[in-house]
FIVEX-297604 format. One line per 8 residues: their letters; for each residue x, y, z of C-alpha. Coordinates in steps of 0.2 Angstrom, whole numbers, m for minus. Layout:
FIVEX-297604
a> X Y Z  ... .
//
This chain:
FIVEX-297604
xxxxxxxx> 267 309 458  265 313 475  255 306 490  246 311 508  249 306 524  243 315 541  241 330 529  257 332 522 .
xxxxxxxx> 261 329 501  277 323 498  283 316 482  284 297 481  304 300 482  301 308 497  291 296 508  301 282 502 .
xxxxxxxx> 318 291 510  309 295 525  303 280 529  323 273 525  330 284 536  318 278 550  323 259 547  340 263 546 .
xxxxxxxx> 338 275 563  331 258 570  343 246 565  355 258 573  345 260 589  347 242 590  363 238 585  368 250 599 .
xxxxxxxx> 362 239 612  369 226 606  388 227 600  399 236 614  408 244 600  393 252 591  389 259 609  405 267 610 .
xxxxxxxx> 405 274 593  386 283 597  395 292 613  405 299 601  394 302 588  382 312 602  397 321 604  400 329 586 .
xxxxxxxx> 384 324 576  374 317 568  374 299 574  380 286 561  390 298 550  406 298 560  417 292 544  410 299 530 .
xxxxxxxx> 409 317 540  429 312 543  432 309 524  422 327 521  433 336 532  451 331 528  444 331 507  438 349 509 .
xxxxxxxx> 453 356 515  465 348 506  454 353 490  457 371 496  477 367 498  479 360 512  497 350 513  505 341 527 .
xxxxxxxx> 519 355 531  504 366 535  498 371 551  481 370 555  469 378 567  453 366 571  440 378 582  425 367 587 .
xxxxxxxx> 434 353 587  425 343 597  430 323 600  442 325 584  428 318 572  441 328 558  454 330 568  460 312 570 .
xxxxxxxx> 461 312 551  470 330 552  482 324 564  485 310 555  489 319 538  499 332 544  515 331 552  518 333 569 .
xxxxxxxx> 516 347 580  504 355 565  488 351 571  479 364 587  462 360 591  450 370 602  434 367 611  425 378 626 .
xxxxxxxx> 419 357 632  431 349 639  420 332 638  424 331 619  440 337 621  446 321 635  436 310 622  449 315 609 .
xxxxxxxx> 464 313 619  458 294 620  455 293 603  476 299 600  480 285 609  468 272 603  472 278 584  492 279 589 .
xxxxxxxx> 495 295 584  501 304 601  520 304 592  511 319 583  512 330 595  493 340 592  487 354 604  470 350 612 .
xxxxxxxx> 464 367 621  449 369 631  444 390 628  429 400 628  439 413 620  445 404 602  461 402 610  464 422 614 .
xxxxxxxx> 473 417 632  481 401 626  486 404 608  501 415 612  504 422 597  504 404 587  502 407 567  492 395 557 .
xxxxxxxx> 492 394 539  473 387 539  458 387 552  443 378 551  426 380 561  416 362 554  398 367 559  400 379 570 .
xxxxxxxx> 398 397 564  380 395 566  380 392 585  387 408 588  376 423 589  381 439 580  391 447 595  401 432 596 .
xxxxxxxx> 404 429 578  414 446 581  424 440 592  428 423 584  434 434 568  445 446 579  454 433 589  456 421 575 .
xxxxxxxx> 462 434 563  476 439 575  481 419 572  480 416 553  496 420 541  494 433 529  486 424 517  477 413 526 .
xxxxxxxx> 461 407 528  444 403 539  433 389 531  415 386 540  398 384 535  383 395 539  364 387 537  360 387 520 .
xxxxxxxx> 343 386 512  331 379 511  331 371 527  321 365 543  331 374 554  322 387 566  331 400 574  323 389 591 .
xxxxxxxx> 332 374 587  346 368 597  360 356 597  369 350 613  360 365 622  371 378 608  355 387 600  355 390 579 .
xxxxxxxx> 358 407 572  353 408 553  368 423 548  364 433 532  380 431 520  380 449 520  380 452 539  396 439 539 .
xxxxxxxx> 404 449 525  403 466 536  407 456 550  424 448 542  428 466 533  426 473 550  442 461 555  452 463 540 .
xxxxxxxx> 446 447 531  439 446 513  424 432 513  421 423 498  405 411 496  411 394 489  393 384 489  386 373 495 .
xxxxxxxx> 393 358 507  387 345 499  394 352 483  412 348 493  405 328 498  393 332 513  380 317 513  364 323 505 .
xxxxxxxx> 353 315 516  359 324 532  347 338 533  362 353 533  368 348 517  362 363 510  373 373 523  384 386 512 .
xxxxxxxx> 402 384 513  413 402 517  431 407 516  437 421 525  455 427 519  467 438 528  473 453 519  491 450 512 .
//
């Protein structure tokens, strides 16, 4: 069954999570003016996205990769890490010294380092690096056994997406890989949508897999993210989920 309104037909399903998601949206608005700590957790939120998900998009992250292999004594390369929304649960898993994030915001990046102390995990010793470059300048020759672009991939525009695969190749072990998401469909995302000012760029899988061949890596589509424990009722669920392995 499926009904009207404003002259849109949803199913019944439909209407009746629209209209949870705009109570729950509420309920958050106002718990945010009221409990300090909520308040602070929405700054961050606005700093990673979407609001309200910080520890289920935390659980996602750390269960993805350590479903593809990842194990404490690896070293991980986290680009757009933003406020450490996975990275606190990185660095927290891994030991020290394995954890380097990057960021071309250095507003996210300060939020993180409070969150290190805040969280007691400082004795780990992560890398926090603010670059527009994925770390070309600052790197200096560091190897990783893993990287790892959470939502990210589809704010960069085709030229860029070049780059990112060149610089981070030079990075990753042989062997290694690159896991990020592209938007996946369907969708409601437009190519004239925009997050935090970074525009969305809808990439074809087979423009990333002539892209990646181009800089020695070998993509692989592995589904989609909510396959891997994305929430559902975040509109990028549907986002596919890529690895990009370097040549042995």
């Amino acid at each position: 069954m499926s009904y009207r309104l404003g002259g849109v037909r949803r199913s019944a399903a439909e209407w009746t999570q629209r209209w949870r998601d705009f109570f729950q949206r509420r309920k958050y608005a106002l718990l945010r003016r009221l409990i300090p700590r909520i308040r602070e957790q929405d700054r961050r939120d606005r700093l990673a996205g979407p609001l309200g998900y910080w520890q289920r998009l935390q659980s996602y992250q750390l269960g993805f990769l350590k479903s593809m292999g990842l194990a404490p004594h690896h070293s991980l390369l986290d680009i757009g890490c933003g406020p450490l929304q996975g990275g606190l649960a990185f660095i927290e898993y891994l030991e020290p010294n394995n954890y380097v994030g990057i960021d071309r915001r250095p507003e996210p990046l300060a939020e993180g380092y409070r969150l290190l102390a805040t969280h007691d995990l400082v004795h780990k010793n992560p890398r926090l690096i603010v670059s527009d470059t994925f770390g070309r300048r600052e790197l200096n020759g560091s190897q990783f056994d893993f990287a790892w672009s959470c939502q990210m991939l589809y704010h960069l525009d085709p030229e860029t997406i070049h780059a990112c695969f060149e610089h981070v190749t030079g990075h990753l072990k042989s062997g290694a890989c690159l896991y990020g998401d592209i938007i996946g469909y369907p969708n409601k995302v437009t190519d004239r949508a925009s997050w935090n000012g970074y525009k969305f760029h809808l990439h074809t899988l087979e423009f990333l897999k002539n892209a990646a061949r181009e800089h020695g890596l070998v993509m692989e589509h592995l589904g989609q993210i909510r396959d891997f424990g994305y929430p559902e009722e975040i509109a990028l669920h549907t986002n596919e989920m890529l690895q990009f392995q370097k040549a042995r």
